[in-house]
PQR file with spaces between the fields and no chain letter, atoms N, CA, C, O and H, PARSE charges and radii, in Angstrom:
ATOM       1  N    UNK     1       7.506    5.426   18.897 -0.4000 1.5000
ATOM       2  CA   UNK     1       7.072    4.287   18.121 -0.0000 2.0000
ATOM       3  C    UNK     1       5.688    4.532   17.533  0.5500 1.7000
ATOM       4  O    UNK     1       5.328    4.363   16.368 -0.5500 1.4000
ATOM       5  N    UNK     2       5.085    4.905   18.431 -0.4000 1.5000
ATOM       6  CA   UNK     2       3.206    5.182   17.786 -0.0000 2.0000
ATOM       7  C    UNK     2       3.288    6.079   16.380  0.5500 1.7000
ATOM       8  O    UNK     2       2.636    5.834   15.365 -0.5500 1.4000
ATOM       9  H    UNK     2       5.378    5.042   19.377  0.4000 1.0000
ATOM      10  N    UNK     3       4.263    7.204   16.555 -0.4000 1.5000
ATOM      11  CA   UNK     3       4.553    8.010   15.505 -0.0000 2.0000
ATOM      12  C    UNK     3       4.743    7.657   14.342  0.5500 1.7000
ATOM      13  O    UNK     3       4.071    8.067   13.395 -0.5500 1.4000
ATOM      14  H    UNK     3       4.793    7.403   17.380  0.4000 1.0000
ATOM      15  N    UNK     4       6.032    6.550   14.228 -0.4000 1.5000
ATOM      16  CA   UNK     4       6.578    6.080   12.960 -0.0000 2.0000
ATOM      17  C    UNK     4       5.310    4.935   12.341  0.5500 1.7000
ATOM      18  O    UNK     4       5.257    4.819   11.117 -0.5500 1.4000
ATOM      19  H    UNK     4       6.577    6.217   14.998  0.4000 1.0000
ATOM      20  N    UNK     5       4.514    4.276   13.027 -0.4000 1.5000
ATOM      21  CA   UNK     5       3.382    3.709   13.082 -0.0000 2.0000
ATOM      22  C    UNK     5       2.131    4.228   12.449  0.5500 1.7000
ATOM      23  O    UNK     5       1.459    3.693   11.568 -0.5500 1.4000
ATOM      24  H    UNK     5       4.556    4.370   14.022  0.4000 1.0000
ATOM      25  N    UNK     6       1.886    5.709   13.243 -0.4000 1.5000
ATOM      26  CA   UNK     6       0.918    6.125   12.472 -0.0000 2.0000
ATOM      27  C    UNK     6       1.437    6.705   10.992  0.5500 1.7000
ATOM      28  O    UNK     6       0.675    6.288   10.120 -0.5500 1.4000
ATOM      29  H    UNK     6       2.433    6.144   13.959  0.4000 1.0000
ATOM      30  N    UNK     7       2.335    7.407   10.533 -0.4000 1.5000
ATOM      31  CA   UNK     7       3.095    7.719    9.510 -0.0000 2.0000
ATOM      32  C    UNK     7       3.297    6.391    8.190  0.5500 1.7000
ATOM      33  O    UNK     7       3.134    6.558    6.981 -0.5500 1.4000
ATOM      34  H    UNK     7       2.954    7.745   11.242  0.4000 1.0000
ATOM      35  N    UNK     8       3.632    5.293    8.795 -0.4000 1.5000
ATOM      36  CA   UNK     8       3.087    3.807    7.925 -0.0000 2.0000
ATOM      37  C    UNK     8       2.013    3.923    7.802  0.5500 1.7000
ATOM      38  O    UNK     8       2.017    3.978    6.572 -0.5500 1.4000
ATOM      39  H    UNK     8       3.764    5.158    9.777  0.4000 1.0000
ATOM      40  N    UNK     9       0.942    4.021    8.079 -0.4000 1.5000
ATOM      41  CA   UNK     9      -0.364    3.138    8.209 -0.0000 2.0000
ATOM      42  C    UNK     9      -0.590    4.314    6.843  0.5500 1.7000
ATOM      43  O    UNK     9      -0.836    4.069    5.662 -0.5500 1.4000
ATOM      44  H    UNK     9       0.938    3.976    9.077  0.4000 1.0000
ATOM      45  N    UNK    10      -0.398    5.646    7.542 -0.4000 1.5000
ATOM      46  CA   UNK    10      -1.153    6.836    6.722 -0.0000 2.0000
ATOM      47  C    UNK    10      -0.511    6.878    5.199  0.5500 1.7000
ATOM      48  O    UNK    10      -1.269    6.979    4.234 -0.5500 1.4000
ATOM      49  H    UNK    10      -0.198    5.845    8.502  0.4000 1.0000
ATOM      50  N    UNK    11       0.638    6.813    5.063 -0.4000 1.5000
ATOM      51  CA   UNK    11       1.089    6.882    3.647 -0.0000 2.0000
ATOM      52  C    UNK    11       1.228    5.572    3.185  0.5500 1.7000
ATOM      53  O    UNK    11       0.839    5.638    2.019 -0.5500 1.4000
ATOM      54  H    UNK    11       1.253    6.731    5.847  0.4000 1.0000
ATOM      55  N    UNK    12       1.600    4.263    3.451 -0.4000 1.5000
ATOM      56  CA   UNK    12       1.991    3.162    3.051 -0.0000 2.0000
ATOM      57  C    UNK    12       0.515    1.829    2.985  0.5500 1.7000
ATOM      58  O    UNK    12       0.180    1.152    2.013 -0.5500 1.4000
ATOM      59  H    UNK    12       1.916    4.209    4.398  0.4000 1.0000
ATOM      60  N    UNK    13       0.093    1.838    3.967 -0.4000 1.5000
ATOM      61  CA   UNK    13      -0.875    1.523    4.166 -0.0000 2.0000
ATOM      62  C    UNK    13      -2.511    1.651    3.533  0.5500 1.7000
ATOM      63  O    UNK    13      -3.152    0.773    2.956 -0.5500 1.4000
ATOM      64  H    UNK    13       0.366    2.388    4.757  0.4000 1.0000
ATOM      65  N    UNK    14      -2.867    2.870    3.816 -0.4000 1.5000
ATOM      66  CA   UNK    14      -4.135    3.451    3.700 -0.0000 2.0000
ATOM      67  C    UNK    14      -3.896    4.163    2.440  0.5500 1.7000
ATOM      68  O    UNK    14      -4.817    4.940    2.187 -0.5500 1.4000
ATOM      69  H    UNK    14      -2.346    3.584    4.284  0.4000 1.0000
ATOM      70  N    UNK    15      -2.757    4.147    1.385 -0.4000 1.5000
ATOM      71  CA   UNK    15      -3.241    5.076    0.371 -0.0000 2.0000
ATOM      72  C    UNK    15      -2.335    3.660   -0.764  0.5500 1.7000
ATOM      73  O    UNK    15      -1.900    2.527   -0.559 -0.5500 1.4000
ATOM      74  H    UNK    15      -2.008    3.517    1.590  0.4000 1.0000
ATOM      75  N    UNK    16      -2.422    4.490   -1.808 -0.4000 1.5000
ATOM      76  CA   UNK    16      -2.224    3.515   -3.004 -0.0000 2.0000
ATOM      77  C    UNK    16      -0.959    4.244   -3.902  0.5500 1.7000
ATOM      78  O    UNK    16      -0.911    4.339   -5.128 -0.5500 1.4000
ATOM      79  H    UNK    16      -2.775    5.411   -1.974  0.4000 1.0000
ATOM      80  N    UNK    17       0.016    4.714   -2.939 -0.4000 1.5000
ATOM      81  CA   UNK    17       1.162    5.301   -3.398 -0.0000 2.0000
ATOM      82  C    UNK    17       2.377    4.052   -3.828  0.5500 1.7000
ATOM      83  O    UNK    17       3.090    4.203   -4.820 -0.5500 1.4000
ATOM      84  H    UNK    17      -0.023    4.637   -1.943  0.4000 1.0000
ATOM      85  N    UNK    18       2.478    2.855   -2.947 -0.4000 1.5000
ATOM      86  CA   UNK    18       3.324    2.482   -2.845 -0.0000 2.0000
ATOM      87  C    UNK    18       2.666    0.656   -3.140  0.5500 1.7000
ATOM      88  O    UNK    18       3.257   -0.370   -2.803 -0.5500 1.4000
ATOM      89  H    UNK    18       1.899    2.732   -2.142  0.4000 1.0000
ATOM      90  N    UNK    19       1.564    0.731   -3.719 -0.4000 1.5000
ATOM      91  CA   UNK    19       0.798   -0.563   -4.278 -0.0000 2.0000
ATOM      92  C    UNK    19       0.003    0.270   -4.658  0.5500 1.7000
ATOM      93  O    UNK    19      -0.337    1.425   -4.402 -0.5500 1.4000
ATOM      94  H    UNK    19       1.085    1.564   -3.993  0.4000 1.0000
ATOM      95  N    UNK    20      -0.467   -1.322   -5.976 -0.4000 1.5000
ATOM      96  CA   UNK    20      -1.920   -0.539   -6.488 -0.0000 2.0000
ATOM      97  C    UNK    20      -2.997   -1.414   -5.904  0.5500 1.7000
ATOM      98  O    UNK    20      -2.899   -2.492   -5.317 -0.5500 1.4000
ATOM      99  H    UNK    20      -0.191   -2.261   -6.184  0.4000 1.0000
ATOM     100  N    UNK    21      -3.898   -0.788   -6.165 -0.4000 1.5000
ATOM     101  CA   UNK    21      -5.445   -1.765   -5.613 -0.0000 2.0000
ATOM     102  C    UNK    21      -5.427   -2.133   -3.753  0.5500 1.7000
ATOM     103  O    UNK    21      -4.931   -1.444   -2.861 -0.5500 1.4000
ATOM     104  H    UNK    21      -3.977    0.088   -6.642  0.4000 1.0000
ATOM     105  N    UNK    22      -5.908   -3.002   -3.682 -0.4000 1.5000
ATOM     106  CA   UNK    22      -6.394   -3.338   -2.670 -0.0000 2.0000
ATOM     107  C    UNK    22      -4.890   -4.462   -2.271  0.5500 1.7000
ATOM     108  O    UNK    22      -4.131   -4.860   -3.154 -0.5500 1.4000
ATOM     109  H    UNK    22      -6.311   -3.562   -4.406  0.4000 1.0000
ATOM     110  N    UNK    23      -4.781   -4.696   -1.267 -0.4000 1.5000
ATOM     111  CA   UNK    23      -3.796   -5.539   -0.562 -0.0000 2.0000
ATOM     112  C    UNK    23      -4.460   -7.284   -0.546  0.5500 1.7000
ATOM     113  O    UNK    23      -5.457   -7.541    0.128 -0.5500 1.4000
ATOM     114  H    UNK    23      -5.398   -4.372   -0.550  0.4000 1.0000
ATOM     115  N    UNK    24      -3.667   -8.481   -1.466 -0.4000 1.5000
ATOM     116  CA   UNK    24      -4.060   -9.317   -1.019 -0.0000 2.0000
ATOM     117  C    UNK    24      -3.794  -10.757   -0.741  0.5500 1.7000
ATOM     118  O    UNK    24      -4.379  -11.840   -0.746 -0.5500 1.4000
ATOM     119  H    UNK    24      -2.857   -8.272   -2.014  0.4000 1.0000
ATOM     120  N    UNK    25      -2.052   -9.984   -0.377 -0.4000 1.5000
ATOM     121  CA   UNK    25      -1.774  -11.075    0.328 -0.0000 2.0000
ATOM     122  C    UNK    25      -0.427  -10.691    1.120  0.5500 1.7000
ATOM     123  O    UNK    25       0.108   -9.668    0.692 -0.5500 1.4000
ATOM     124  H    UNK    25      -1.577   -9.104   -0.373  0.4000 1.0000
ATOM     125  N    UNK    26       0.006  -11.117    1.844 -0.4000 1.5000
ATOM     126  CA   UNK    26       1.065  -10.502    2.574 -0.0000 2.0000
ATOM     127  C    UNK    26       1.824  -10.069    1.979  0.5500 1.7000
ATOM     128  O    UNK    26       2.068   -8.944    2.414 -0.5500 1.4000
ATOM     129  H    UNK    26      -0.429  -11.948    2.191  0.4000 1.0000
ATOM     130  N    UNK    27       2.481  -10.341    1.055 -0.4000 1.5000
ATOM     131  CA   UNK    27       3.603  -10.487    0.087 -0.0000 2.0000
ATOM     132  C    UNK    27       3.214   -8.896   -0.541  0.5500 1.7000
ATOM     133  O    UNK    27       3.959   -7.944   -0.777 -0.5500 1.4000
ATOM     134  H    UNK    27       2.283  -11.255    0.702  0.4000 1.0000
ATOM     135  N    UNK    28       1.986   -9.025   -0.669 -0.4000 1.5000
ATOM     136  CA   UNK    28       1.767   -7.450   -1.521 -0.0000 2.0000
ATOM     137  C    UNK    28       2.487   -6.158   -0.353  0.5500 1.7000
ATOM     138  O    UNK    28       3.353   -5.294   -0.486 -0.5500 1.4000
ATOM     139  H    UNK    28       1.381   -9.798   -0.478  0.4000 1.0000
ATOM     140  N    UNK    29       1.442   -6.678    0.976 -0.4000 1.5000
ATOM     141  CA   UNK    29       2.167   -5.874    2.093 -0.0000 2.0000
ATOM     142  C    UNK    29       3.449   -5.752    2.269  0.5500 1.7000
ATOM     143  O    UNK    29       4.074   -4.716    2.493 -0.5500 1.4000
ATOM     144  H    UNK    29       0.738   -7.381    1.083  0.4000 1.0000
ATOM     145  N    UNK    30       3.978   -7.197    2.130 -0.4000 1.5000
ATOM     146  CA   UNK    30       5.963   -7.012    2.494 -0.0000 2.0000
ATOM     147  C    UNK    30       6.154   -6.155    1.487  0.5500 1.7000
ATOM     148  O    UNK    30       6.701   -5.117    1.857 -0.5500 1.4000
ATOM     149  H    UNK    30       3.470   -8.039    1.948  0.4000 1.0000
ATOM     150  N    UNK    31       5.801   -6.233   -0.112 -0.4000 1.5000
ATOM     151  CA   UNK    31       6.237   -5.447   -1.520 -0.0000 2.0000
ATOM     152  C    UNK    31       6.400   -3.971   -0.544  0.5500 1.7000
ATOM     153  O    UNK    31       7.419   -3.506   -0.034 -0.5500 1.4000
ATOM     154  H    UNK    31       5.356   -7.077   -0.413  0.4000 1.0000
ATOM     155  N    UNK    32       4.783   -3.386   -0.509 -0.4000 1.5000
ATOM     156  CA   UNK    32       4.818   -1.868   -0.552 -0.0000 2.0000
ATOM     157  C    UNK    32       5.620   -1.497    0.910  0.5500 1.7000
ATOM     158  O    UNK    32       6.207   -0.417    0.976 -0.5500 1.4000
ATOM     159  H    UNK    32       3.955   -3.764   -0.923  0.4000 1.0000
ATOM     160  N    UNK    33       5.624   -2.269    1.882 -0.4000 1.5000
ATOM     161  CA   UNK    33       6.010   -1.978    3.309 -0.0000 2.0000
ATOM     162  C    UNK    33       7.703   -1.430    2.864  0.5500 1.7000
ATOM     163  O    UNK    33       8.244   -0.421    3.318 -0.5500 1.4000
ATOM     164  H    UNK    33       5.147   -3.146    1.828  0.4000 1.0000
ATOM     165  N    UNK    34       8.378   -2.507    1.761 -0.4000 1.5000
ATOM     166  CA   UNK    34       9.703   -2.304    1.366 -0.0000 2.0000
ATOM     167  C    UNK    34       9.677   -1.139    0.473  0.5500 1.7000
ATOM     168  O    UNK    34      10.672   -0.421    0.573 -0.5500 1.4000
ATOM     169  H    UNK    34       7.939   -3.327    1.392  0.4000 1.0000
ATOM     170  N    UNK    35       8.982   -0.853   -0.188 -0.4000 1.5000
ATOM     171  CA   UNK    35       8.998    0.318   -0.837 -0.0000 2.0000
ATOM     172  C    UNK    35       8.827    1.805    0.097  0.5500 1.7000
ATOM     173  O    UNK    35       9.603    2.761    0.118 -0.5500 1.4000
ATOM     174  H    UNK    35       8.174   -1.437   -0.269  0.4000 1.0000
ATOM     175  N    UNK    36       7.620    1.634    0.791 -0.4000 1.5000
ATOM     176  CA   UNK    36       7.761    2.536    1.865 -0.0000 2.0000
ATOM     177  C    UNK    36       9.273    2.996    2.393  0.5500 1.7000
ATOM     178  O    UNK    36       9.917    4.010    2.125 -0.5500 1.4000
ATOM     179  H    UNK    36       6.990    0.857    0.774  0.4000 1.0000
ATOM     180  N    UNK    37       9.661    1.601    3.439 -0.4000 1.5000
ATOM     181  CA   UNK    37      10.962    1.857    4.057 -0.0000 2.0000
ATOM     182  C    UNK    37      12.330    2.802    3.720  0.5500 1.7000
ATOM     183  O    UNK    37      13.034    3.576    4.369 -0.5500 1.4000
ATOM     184  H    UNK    37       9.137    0.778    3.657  0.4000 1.0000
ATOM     185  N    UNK    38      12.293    2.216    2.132 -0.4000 1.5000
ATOM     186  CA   UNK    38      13.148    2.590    1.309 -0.0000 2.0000
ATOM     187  C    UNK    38      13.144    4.363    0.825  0.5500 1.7000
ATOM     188  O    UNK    38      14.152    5.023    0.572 -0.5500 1.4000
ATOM     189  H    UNK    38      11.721    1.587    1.605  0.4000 1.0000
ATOM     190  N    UNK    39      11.645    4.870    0.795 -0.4000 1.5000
ATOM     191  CA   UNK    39      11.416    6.095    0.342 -0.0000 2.0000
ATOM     192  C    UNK    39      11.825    6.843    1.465  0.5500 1.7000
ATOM     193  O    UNK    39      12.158    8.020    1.323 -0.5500 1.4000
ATOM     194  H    UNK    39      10.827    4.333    1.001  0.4000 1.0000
ATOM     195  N    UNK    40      11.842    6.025    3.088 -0.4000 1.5000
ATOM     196  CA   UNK    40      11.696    6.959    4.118 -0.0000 2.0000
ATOM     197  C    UNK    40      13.216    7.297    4.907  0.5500 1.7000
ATOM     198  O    UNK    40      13.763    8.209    5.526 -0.5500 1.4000
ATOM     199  H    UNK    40      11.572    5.069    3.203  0.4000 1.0000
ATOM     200  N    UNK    41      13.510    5.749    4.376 -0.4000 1.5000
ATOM     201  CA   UNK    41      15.168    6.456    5.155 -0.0000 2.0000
ATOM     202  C    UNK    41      15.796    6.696    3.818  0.5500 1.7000
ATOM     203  O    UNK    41      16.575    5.750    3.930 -0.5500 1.4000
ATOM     204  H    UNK    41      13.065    5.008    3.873  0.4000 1.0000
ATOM     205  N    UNK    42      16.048    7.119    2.815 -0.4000 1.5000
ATOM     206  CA   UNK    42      16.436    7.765    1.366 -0.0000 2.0000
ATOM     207  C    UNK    42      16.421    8.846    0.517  0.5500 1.7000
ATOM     208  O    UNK    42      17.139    9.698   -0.006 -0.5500 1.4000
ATOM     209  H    UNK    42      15.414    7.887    2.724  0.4000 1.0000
ATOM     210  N    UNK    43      15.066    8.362    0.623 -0.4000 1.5000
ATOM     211  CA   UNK    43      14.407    9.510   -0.790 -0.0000 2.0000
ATOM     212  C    UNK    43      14.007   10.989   -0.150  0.5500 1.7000
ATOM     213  O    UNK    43      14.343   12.004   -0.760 -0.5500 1.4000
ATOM     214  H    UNK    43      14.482    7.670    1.048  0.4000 1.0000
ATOM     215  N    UNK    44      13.142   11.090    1.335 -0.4000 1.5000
ATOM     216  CA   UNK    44      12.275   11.604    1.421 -0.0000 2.0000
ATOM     217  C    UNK    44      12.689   12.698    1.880  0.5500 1.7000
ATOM     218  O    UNK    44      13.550   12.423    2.716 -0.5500 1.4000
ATOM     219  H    UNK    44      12.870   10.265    1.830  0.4000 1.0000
ATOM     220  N    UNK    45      12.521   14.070    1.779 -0.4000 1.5000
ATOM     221  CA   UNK    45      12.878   15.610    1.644 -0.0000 2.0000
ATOM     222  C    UNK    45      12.832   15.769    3.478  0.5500 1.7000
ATOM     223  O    UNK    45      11.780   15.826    4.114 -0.5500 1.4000
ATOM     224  H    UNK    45      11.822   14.294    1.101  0.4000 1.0000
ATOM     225  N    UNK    46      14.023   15.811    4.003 -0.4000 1.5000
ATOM     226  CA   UNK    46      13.855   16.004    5.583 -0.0000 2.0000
ATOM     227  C    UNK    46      13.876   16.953    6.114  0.5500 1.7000
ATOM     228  O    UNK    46      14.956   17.543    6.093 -0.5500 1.4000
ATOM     229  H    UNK    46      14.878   15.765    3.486  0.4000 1.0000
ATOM     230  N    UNK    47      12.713   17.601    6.864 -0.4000 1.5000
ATOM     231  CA   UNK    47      12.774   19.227    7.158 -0.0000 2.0000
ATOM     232  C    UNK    47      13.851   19.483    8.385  0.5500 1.7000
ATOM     233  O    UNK    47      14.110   20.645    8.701 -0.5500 1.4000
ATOM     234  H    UNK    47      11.836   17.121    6.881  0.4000 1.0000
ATOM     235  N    UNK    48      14.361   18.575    8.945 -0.4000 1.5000
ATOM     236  CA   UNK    48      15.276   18.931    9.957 -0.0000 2.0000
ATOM     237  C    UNK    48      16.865   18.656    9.331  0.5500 1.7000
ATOM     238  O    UNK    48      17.974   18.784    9.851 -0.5500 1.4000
ATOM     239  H    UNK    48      14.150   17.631    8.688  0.4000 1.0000
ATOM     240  N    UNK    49      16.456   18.249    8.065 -0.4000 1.5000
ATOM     241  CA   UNK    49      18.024   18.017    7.759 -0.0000 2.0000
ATOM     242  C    UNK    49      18.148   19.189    6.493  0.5500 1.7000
ATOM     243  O    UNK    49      18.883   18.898    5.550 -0.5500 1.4000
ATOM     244  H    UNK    49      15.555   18.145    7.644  0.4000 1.0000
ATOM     245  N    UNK    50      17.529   20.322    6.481 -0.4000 1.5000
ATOM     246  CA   UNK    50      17.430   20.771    5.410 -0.0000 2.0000
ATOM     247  C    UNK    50      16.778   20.980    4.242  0.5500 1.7000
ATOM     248  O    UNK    50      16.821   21.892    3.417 -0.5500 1.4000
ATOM     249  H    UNK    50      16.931   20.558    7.248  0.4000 1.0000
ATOM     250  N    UNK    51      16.178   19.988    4.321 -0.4000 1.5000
ATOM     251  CA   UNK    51      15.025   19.935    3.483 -0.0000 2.0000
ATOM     252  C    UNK    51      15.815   18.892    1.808  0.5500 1.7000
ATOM     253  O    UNK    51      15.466   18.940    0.628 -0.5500 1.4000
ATOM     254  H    UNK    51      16.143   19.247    4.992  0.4000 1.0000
ATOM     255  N    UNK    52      16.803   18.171    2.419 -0.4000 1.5000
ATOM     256  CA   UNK    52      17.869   16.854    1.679 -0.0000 2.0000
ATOM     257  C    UNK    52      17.416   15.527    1.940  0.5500 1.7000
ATOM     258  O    UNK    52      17.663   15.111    3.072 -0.5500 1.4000
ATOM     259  H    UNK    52      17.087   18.132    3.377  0.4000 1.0000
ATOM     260  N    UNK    53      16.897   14.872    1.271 -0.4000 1.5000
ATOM     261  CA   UNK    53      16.827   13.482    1.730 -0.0000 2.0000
ATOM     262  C    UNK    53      18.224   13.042    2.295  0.5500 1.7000
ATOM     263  O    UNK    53      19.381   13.377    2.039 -0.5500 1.4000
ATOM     264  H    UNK    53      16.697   15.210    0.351  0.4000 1.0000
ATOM     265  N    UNK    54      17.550   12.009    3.311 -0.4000 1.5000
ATOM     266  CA   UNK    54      18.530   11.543    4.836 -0.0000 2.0000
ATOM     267  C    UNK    54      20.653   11.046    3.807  0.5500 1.7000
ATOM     268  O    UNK    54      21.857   11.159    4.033 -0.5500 1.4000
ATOM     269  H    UNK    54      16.611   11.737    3.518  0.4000 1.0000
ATOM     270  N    UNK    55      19.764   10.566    2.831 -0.4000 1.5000
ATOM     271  CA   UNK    55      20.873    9.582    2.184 -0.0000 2.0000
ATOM     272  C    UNK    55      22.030   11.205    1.457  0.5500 1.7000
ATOM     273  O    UNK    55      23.221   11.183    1.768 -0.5500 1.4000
ATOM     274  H    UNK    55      18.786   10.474    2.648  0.4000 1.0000
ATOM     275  N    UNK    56      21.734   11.896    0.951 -0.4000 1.5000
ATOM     276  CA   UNK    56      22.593   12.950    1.148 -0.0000 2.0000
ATOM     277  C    UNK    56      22.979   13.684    1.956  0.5500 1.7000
ATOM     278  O    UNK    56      23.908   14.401    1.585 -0.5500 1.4000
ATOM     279  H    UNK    56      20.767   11.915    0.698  0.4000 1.0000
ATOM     280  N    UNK    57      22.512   13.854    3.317 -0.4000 1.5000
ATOM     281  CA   UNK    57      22.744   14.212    4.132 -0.0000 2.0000
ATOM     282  C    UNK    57      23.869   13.389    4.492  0.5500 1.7000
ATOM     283  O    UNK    57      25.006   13.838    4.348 -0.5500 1.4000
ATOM     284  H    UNK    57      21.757   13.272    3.618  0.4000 1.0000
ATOM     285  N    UNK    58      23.713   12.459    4.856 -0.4000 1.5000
ATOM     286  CA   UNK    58      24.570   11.522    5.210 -0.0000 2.0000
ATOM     287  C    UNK    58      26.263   11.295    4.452  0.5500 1.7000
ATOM     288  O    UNK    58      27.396   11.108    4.897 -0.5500 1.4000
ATOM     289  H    UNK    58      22.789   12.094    4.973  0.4000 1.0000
ATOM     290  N    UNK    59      25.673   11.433    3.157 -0.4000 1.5000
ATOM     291  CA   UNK    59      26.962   11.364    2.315 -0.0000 2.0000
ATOM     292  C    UNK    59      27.473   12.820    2.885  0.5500 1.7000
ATOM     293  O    UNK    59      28.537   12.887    3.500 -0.5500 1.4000
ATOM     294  H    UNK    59      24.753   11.586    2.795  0.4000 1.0000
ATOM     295  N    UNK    60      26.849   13.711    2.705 -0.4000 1.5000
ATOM     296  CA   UNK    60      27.736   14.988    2.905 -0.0000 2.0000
ATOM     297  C    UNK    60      28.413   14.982    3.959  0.5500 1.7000
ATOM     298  O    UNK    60      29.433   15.623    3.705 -0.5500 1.4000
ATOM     299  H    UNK    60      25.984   13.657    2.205  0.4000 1.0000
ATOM     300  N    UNK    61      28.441   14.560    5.194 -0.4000 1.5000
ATOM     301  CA   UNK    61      28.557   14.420    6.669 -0.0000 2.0000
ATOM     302  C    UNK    61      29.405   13.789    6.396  0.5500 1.7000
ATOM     303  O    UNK    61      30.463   14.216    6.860 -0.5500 1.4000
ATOM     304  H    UNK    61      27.613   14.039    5.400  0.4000 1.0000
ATOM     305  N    UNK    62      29.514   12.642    5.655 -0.4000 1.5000
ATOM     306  CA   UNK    62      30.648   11.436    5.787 -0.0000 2.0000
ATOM     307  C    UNK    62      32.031   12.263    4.909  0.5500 1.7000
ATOM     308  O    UNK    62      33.212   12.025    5.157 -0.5500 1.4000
ATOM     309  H    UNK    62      28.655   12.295    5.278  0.4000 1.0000
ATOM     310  N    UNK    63      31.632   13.078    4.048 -0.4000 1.5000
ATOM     311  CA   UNK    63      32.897   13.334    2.876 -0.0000 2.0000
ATOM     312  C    UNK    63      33.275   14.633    3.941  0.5500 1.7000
ATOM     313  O    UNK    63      34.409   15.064    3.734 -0.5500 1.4000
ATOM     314  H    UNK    63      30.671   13.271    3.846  0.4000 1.0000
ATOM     315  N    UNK    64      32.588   15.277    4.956 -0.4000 1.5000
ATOM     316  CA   UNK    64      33.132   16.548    5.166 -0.0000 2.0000
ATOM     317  C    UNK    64      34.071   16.075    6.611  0.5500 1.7000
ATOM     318  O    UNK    64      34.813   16.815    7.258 -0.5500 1.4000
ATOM     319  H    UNK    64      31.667   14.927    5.124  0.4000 1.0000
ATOM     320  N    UNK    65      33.809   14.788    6.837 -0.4000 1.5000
ATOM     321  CA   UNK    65      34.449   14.026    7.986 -0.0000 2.0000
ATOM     322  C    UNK    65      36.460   13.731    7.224  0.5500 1.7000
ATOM     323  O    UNK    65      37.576   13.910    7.712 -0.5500 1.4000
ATOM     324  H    UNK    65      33.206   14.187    6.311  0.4000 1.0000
ATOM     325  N    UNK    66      35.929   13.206    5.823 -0.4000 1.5000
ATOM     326  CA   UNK    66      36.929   12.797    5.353 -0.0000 2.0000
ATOM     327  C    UNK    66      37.626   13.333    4.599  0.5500 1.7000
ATOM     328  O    UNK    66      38.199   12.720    3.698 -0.5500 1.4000
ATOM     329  H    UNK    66      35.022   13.060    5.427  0.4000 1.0000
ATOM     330  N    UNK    67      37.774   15.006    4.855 -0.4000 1.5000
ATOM     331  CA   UNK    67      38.473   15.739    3.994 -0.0000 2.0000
ATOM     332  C    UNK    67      39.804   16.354    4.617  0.5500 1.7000
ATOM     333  O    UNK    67      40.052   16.709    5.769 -0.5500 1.4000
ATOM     334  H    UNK    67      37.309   15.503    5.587  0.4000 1.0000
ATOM     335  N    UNK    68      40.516   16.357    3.544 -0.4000 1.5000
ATOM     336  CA   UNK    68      42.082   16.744    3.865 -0.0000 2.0000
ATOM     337  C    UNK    68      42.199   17.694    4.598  0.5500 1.7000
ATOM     338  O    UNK    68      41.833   18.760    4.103 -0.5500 1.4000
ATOM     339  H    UNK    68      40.315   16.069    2.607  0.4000 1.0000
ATOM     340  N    UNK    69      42.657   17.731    5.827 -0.4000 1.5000
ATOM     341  CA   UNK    69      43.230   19.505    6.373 -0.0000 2.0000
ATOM     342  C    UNK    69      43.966   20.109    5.270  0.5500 1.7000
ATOM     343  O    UNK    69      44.778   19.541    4.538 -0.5500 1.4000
ATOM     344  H    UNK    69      42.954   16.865    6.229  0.4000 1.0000
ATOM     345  N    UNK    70      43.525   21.531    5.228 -0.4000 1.5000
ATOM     346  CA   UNK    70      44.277   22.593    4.341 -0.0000 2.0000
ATOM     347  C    UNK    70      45.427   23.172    5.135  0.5500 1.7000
ATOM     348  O    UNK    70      45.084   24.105    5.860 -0.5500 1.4000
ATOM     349  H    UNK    70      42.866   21.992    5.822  0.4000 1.0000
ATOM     350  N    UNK    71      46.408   22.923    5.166 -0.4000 1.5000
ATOM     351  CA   UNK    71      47.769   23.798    5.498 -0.0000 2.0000
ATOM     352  C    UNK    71      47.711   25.324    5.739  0.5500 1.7000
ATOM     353  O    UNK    71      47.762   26.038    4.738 -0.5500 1.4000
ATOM     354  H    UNK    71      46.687   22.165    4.576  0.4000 1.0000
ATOM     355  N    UNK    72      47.631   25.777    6.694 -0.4000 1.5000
ATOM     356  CA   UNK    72      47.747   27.412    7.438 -0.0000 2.0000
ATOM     357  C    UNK    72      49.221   27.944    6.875  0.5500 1.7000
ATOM     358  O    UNK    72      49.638   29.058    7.192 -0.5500 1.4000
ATOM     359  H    UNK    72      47.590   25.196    7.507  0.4000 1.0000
């Protein structure tokens, strides 16, 4: 938990990737917090999955689950 915590604070939080300016009012926070979320289980290049964001990974996993046996 501290991990995924410090990883918010450092990219979502403390920098101006995912809002602009200064934070000032919750709502700005809920905005970028959702933008964050979204980049992290989606978008973001996963070195243990290949270096694929999670969301293709995932698709690939699911279609290679659901593919026809080939006949021997």
């Amino acid at each position: 938990m501290e991990t995924i915590n410090g990883l918010y604070k450092a990219e979502c939080i403390r920098t101006t990737v995912f809002h602009d300016g200064p934070y000032k009012t919750i709502a700005d926070v809920e905005y970028a917090t959702a933008g964050w979320v979204d980049w992290y289980n989606v978008r973001r290049l996963h070195g243990s999955l290949g270096n694929v964001p999670p969301i293709e990974f995932e698709q690939a996993h699911y279609a290679a689950l659901n593919r026809e046996p080939h006949p021997v």
